[in-house]
GUFILUM-931598 format. One line per 10 residues: their letters; for each residue y, x, z of C-alpha. Coordinates in nm, 3 decimals, always signed. Example, Ala and Ser with C-alpha at 12.3 -4.5 7.8 and 13.67 -1.06 7.14 Angstrom:
AS) -0.450:+1.230:+0.780 ~ -0.106:+1.367:+0.714 $
This chain:
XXXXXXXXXX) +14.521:+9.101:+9.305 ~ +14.752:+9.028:+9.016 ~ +15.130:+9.046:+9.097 ~ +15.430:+8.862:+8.973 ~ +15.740:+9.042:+8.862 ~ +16.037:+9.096:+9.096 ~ +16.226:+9.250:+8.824 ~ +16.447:+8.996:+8.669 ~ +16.493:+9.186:+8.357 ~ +16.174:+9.263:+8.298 $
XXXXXXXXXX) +16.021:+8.934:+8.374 ~ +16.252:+8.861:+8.040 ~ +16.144:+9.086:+7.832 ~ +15.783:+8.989:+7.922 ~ +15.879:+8.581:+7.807 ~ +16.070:+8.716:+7.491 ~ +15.764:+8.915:+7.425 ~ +15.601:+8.622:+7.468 ~ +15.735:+8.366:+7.277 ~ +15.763:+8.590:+6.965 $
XXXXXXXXXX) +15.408:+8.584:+6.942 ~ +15.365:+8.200:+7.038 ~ +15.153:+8.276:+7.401 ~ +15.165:+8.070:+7.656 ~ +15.389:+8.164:+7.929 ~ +15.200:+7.955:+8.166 ~ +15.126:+8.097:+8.507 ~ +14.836:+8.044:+8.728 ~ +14.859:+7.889:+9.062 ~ +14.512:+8.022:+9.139 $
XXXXXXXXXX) +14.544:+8.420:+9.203 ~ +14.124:+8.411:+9.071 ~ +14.198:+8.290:+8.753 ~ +14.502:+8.439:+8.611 ~ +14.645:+8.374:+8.248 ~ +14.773:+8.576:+7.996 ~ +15.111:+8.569:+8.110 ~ +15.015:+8.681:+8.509 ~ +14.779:+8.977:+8.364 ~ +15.082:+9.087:+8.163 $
XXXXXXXXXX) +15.306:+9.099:+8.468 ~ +15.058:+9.258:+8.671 ~ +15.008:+9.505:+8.436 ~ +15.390:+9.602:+8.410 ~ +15.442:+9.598:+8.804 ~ +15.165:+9.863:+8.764 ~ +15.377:+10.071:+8.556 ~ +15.605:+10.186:+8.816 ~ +15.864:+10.340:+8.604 ~ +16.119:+10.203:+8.344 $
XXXXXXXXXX) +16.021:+10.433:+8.060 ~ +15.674:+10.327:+8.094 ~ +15.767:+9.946:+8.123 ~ +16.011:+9.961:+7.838 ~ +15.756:+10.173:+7.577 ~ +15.430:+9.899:+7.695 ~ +15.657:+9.678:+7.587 ~ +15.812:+9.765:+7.266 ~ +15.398:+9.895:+7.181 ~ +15.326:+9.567:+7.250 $
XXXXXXXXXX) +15.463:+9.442:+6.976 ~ +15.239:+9.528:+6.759 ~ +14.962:+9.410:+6.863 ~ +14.742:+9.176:+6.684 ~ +14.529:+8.919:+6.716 ~ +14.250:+8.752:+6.551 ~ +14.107:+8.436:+6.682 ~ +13.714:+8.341:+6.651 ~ +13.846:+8.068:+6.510 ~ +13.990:+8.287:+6.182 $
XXXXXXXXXX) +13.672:+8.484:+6.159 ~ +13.457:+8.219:+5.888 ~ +13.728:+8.257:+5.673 ~ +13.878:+8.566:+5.693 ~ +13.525:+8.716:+5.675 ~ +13.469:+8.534:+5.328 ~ +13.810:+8.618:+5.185 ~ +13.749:+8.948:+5.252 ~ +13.408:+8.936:+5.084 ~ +13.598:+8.819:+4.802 $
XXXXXXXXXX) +13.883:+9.042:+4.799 ~ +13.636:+9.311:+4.841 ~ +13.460:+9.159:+4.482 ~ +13.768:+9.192:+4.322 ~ +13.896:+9.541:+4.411 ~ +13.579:+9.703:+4.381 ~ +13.364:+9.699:+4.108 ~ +13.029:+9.546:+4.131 ~ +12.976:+9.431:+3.764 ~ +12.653:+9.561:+3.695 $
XXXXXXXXXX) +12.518:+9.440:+4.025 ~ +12.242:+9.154:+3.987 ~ +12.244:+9.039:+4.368 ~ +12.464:+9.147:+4.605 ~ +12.250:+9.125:+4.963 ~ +12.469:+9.037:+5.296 ~ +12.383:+9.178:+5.604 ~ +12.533:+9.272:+5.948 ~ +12.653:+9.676:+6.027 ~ +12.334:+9.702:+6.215 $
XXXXXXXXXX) +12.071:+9.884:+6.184 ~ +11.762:+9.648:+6.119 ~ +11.500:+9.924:+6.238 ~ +11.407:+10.070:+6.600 ~ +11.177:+10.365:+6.573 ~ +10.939:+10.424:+6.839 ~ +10.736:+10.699:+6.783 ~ +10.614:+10.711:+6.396 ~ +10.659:+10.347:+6.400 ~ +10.943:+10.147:+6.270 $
XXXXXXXXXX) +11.035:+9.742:+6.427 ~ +11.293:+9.506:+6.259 ~ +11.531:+9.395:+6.526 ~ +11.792:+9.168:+6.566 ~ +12.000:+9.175:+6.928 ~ +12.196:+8.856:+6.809 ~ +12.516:+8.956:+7.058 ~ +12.711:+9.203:+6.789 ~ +12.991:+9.014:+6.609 ~ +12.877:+9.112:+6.282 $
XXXXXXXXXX) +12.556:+8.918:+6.380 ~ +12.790:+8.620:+6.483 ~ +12.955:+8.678:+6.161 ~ +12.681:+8.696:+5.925 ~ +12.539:+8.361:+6.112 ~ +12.895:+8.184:+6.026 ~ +12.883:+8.225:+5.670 ~ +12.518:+8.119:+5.654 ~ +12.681:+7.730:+5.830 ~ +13.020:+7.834:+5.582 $
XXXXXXXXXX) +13.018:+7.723:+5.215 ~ +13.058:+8.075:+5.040 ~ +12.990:+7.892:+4.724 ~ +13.383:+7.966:+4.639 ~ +13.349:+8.341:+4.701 ~ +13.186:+8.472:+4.364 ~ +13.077:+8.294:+4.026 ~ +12.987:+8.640:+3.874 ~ +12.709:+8.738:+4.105 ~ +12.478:+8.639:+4.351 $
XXXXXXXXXX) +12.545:+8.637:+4.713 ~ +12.221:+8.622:+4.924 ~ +12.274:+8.578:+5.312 ~ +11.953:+8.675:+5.451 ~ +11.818:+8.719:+5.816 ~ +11.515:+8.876:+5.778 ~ +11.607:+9.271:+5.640 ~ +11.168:+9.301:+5.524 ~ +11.276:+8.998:+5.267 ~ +11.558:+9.157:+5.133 $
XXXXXXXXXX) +11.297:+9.458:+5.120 ~ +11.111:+9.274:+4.904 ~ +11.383:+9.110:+4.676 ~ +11.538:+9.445:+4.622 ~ +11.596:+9.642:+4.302 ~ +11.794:+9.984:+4.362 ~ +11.886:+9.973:+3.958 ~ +12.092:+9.658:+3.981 ~ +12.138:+9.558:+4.341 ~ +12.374:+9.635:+4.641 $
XXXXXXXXXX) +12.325:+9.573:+5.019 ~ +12.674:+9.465:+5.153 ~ +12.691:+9.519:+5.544 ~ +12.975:+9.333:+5.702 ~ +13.144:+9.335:+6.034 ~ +13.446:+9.206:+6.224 ~ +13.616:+9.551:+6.304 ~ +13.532:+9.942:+6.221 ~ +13.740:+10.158:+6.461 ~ +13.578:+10.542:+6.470 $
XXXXXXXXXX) +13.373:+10.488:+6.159 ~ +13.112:+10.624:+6.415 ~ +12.870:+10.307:+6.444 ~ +12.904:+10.212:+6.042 ~ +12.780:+10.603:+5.958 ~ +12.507:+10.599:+6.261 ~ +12.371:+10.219:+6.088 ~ +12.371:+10.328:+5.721 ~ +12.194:+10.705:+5.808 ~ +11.956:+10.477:+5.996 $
XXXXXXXXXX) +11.904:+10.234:+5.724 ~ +11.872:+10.530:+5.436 ~ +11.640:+10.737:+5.688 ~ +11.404:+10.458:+5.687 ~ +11.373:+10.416:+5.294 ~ +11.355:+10.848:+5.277 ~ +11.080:+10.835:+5.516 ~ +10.751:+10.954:+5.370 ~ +10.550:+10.715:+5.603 ~ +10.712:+10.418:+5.467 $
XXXXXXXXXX) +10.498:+10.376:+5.146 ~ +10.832:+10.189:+4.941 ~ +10.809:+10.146:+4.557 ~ +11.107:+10.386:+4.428 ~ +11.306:+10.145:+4.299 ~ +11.266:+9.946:+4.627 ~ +11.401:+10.187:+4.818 ~ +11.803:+10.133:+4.967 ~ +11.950:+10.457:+4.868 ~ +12.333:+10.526:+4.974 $
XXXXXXXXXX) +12.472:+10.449:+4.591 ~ +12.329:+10.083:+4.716 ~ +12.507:+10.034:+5.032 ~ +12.840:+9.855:+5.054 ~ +13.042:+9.781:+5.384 ~ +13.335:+9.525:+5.417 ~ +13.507:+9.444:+5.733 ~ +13.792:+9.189:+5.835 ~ +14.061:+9.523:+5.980 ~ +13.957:+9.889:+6.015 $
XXXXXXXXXX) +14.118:+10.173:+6.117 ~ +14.270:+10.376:+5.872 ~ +14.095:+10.680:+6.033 ~ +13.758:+10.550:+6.078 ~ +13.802:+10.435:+5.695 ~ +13.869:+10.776:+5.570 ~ +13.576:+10.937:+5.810 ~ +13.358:+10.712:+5.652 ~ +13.442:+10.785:+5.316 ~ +13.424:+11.185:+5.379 $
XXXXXXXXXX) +13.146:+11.170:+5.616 ~ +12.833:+10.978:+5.356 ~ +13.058:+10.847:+5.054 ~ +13.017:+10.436:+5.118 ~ +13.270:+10.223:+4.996 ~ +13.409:+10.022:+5.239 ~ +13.675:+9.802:+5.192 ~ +13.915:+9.609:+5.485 ~ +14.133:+9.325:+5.486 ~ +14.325:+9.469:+5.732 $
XXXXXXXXXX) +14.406:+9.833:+5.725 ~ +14.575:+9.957:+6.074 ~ +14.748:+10.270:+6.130 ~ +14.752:+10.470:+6.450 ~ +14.933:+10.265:+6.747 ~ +15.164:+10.562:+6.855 ~ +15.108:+10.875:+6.594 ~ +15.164:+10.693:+6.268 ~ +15.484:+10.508:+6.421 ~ +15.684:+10.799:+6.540 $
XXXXXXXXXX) +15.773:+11.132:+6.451 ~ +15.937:+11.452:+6.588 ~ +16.032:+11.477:+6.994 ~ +15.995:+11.089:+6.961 ~ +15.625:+11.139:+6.869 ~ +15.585:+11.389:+7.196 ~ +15.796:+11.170:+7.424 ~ +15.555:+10.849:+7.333 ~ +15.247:+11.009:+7.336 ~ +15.369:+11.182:+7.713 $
XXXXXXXXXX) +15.417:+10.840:+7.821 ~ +15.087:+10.679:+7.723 ~ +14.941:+10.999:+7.882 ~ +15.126:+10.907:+8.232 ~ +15.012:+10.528:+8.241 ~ +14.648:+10.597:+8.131 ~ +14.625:+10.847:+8.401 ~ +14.806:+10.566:+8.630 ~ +14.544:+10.320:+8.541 ~ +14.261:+10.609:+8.591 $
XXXXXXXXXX) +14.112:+10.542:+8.228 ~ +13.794:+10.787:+8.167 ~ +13.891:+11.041:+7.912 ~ +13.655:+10.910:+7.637 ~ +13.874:+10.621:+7.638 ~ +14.219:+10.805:+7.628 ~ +14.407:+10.683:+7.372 ~ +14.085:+10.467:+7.248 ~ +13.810:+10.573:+7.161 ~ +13.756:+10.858:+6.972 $
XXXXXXXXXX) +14.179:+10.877:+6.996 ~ +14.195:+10.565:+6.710 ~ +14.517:+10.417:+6.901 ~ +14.426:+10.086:+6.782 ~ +14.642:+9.758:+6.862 ~ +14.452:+9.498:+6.790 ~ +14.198:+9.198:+6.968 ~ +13.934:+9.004:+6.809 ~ +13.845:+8.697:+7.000 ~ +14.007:+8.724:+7.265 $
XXXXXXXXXX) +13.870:+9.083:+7.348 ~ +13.976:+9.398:+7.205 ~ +13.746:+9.709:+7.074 ~ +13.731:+10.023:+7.247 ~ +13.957:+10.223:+7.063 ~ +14.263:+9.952:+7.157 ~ +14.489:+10.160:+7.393 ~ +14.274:+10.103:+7.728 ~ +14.636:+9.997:+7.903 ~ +14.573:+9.667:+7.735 $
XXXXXXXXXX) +14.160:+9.678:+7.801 ~ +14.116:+9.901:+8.115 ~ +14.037:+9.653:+8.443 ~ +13.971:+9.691:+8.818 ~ +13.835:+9.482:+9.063 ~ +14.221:+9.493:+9.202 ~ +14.402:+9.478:+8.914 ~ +14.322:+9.220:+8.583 ~ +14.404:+9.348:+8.211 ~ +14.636:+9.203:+7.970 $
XXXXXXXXXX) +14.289:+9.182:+7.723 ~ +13.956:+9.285:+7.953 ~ +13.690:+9.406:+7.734 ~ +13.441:+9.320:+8.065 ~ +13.569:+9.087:+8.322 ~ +13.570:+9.336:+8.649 ~ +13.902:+9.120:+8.792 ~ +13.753:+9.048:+9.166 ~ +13.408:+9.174:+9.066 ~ +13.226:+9.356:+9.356 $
């Protein structure tokens, strides 16, 4: 069950916290349904001891949010940001697409697929309602749902297949997606005209934030360019140095094992120490003290609602 805060000063710091980042302070009367504000509390009453309260705190900070409501555009200014840093001038038709793969192989056979619950899907279907019209004069933007038309559109000698997505943490899902893509094209099986075939020279990849790590393993791992709005350091590691550095990372060490987060979360996924929550639910590699939920004890941010959940 959530708790409130007994701790005066605390309780304080929580409201300050609070109203620098314009969240509600409201609290819930109903102990089933609590807010923001009560999951926040309960979180720090957790945290038994002051040097753990005080460092959640100050971390939290730093955290930021993106709304659903910010994704239509921020996607689309990104896309154009993107077409101004990068240069795409001898590129006939630039081909959108969400970071998925659009191929399941079962056995020598390959099926297009399409889950329709991954937010680059939900992104990709927002700028097909959004007027993108504003994006790019200098080339031709095609947002297309069906990857076998784009198959049959597309000309490796002048084209580009730009795969978008709300967030890249790891860089472990964008690598898996475009090694699945090119796999399918470097099949023998697949009888593809040459210059039909997506090589990797083709593939593009923005995003609305990435992690500066994921970025860089991207870039060493298969060479795509892929560009972010939003470039995030490390949480804890790119913030502090020296005894500091071991005295934080000690600390998120204690409260993760407090909370009993798995150790492929520790420190988010793949270690990313992300701060950051996209509609209302943060990725993996977030620090699971803001994610990681029981069916005792609700999360500041649940990725899965588990809050009285038997």
């Amino acid at each position: 069950m959530y708790e409130r805060l007994e701790d005066i000063s605390s309780l304080f710091r929580v409201k300050k916290l609070f109203n620098s980042k314009n969240w509600a302070t409201k609290e819930s009367s109903d102990y089933k349904k609590p807010t923001r504000f009560d999951r926040f509390c309960t979180r720090i009453a957790t945290l038994k001891q002051k040097q753990q309260i005080d460092f959640f705190l100050e971390l939290s900070e730093d955290i930021r949010i993106i709304d659903a409501k910010e994704f239509e555009e921020l996607i689309c200014y990104s896309i154009m940001n993107f077409l101004e840093k990068v240069d795409v001038s001898d590129a006939s038709n630039i081909y959108i697409y969400p970071l998925i793969s659009p191929f399941a192989k079962v056995g020598d056979k390959y099926y297009e697929i399409r889950s329709g619950s991954k937010s680059s899907e939900y992104l990709h279907g927002a700028l097909k309602r959004f007027d993108c019209s504003f994006i790019s004069d200098k080339v031709s933007l095609e947002i297309e749902d069906n990857f076998k038309v784009i198959m049959s559109k597309f000309d490796n000698t002048k084209d580009f297949l730009l795969l978008i997505d709300d967030f890249i943490g790891s860089g472990d899902t964008a690598i898996k997606t475009c090694r699945e893509i090119i796999s399918y094209f470097q099949d023998p099986k697949n009888a593809i005209a040459n210059n039909k075939k997506i090589l990797d020279k083709n593939i593009k990849i923005v995003c609305i934030a990435a992690q500066e790590q994921g970025l860089k393993f991207i870039q060493d791992e298969i060479g795509i360019v892929t560009f972010a709005d939003i470039v995030l350091k490390k949480g804890i590691s790119d913030k502090y140095e020296g005894e500091n550095l071991d005295i934080k990372l000690e600390l998120m060490k204690d409260m993760e094992l407090a909370l009993k987060v798995p150790n492929s979360y520790a420190m988010g996924y793949k270690k990313t120490e992300s701060l950051i929550v996209l509609a209302h639910r943060p990725p993996n590699n977030t620090f699971p003290v803001y994610w990681w939920e029981t069916n005792e004890k609700p999360a500041p941010f649940p990725r899965y609602s588990l809050y009285l959940k038997k």
